[in-house]
Legacy VTK file of the C-alpha trace (Angstrom):
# vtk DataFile Version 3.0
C-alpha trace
ASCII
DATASET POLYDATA
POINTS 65 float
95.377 48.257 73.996
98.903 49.122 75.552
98.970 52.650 73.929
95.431 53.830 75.611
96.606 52.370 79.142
100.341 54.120 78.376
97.993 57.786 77.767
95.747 57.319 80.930
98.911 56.298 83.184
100.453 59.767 81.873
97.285 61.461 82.725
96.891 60.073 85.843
100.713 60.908 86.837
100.443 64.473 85.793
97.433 64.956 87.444
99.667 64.204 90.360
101.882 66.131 89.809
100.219 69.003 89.582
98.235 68.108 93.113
101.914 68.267 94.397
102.346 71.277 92.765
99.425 72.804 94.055
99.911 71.760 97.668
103.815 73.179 97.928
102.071 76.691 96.182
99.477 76.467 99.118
101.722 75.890 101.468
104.062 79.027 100.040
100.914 81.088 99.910
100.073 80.738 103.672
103.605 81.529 104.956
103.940 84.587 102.706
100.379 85.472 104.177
101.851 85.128 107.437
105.201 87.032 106.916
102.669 89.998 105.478
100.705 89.938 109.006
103.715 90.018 111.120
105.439 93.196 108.748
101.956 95.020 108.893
102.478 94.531 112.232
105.760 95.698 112.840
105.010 98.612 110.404
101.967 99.794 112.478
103.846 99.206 115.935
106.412 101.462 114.207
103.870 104.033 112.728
103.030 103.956 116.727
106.559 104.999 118.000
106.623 107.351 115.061
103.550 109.248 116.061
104.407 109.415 120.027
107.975 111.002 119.007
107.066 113.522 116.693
104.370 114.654 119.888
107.004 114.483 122.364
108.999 116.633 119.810
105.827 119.289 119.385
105.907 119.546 122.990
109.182 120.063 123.472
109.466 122.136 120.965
106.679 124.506 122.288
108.297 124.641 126.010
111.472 126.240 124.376
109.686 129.009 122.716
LINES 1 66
65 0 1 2 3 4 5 6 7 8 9 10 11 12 13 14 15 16 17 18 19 20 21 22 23 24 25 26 27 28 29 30 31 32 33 34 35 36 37 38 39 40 41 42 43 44 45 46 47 48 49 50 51 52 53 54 55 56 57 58 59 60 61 62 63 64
């Protein structure tokens, strides 16, 4: 009788430890989701100043010749 309640004790601690597991991945998942937003972000804001400049270069670039 000890040896079946030592093998469902085990199972019932790594079951826990993989919940624990799974939460801190979770956890990662959803700040590295939110660090992707925020650099898509910057990268279009960017994309933004990079389009206006090369414009304002055309049309500066026209007025000399």
């Amino acid at each position: 009788m000890l040896w079946p309640m030592i093998a469902i004790a085990l199972g019932f601690l790594g079951l826990v430890v993989l919940a624990f597991f799974a939460v801190r991945v979770f956890v990662e998942v959803r700040r590295l989701g939110a660090q992707v937003a925020e650099t898509s972000r910057k990268i279009s804001v960017a994309a933004n100043d990079l389009e206006r400049a090369a414009a304002d270069m055309s049309r500066t670039g026209r007025e000399v010749l």
